[in-house]
N, C-alpha and C positions, 0 to 999 in steps of 0.2 A: 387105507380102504381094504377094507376083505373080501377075498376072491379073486385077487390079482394073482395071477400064479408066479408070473418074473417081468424084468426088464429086460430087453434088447440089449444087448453085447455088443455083437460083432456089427460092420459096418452095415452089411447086406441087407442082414436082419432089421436095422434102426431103417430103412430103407421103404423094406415091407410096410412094414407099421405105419412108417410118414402114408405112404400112398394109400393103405387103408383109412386114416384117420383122415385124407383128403376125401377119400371116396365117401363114408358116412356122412360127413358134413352137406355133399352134394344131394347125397341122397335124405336129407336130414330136411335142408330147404326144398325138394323137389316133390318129397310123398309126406315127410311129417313123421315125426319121431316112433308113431304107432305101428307105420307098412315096414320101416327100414329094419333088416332081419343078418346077422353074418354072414349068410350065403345071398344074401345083395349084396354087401359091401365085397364079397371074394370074387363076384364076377364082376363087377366094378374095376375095382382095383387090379385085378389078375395076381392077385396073395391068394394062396390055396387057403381053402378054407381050414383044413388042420392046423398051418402053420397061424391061422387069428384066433384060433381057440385055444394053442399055447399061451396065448396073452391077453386074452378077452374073454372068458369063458362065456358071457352073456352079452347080447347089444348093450346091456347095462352098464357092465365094466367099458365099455368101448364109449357107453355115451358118458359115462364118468371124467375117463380120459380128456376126449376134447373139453368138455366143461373146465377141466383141470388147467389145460392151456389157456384155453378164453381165459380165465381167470389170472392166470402169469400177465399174460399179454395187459388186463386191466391194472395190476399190480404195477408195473412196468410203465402205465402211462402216468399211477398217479405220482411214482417216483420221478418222473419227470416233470411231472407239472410242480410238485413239490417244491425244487427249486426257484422257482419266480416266486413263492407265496413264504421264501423265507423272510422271517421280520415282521412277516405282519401278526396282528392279533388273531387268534382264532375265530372269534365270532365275524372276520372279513374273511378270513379261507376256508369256511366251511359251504356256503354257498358255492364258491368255485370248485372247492371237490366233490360235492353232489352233482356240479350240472357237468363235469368231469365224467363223474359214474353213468349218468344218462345220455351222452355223447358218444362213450363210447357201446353201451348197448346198445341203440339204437341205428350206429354203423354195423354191428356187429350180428346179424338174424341169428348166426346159429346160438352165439353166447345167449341172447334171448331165448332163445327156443328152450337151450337144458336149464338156464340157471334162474330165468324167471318164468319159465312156462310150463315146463314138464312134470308132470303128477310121477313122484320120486319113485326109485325100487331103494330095497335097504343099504347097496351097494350106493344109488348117488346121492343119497341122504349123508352118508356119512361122508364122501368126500366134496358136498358141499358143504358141510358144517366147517370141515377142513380146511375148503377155500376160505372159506367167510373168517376164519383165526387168520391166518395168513393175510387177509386182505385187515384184517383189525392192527395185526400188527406194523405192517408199512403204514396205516392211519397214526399209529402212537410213537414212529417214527417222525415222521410229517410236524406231530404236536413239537414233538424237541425242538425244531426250528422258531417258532413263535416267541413273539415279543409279548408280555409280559410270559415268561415261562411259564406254565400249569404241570401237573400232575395228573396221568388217567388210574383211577383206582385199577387195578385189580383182581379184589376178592369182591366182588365180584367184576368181570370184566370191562371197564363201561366200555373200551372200543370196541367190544364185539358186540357188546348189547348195541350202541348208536350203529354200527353196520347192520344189523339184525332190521332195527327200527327203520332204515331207509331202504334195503330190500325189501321188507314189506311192501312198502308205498309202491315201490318201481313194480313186482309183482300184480298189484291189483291194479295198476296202469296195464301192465302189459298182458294181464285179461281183460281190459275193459274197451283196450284203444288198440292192440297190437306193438303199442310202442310206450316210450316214458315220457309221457305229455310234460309241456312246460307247467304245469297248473300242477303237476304230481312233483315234479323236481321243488317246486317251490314250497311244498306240503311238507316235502321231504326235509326239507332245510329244516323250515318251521319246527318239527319234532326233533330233530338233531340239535339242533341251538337249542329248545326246551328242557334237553333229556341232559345235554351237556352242562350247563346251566347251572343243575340243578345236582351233579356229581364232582365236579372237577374241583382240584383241590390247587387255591398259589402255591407254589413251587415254597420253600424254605428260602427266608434269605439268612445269608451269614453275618 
């Protein structure tokens, strides 16, 4: 992402940062991504406000940030869930890691707020493009497990395109309803197994 100026070093420091990145969030679900400004988050947190524009130069890079974690943490769970859905076919665990991805957003307000609801700056555009490769690539992880083995092309990506394609859906759920209705996660499938379908290639056998 650009416009990040550095990471956190020293203990203290990673410290600040935590207690600010807790403080934006608060103030994230309390006024809404538009009111919340650096100098809320520095009286909030009690991080002077010089030392968050070392490492934040705009709310944007700050909301970047936590979208950045949201998105580990969602990474994180479908590596987890991953494991139960080894062996089976793909078109039985793709259902379960969509309603996996809506699960966890919808625990999750503020990952909602930045990553399906906030009208982007160029800063978290780019590091959600970011997230979304990263979350494609734990997805063509995830495929390695499956019985009969497949192939995800590539050139061009299809695991980022099928993340692209159920972001979408979750997105216009979570302008429509607040949240990722069941009737959207199922949409979502719907085009996933369509899109998949229709790129995935049998594995080679020897």
């Amino acid at each position: 992402m650009t416009g990040r100026q550095r990471k956190p070093m020293q203990q203290r420091t990673q410290e600040r940062v935590e207690k600010a990145l807790q403080a934006a969030q608060q103030l994230l679900l309390s006024h809404g991504p538009e009111e919340v400004s650096i100098p809320d988050v520095a009286e909030l947190s009690g991080v002077p406000r010089a030392s968050l524009y070392q490492f934040f130069p705009s709310k944007y890079h700050l909301f970047a940030a936590i979208a950045e974690h949201s998105m580990q943490d969602c990474i994180g769970a479908l590596r987890v869930g991953s494991q139960a859905m080894a062996g089976m076919c793909w078109q039985e665990a793709t259902p379960i890691t969509v309603q996996a991805a809506q699960e966890f957003f919808n625990a999750n307000p503020v990952a909602s707020i930045l990553v399906l609801g906030w009208p982007m700056s160029r800063e978290t555009y780019l590091s959600q493009e970011t997230n979304v490769v990263n979350l494609a690539d734990s997805l063509r992880e995830v495929f390695d497990t499956f019985q009969p083995s497949v192939q995800i092309p590539i050139d061009p990506d299809a695991a980022v395109i099928g993340t692209e394609i159920v972001f979408a859906l979750f997105k216009h759920s979570y302008f429509m309803s607040g949240r990722v209705t069941n009737a959207i996660c199922q949409q979502a499938t719907i085009a996933l197994n369509g899109y998949l379908q229709a790129v995935l290639v049998p594995a080679a056998t020897e």
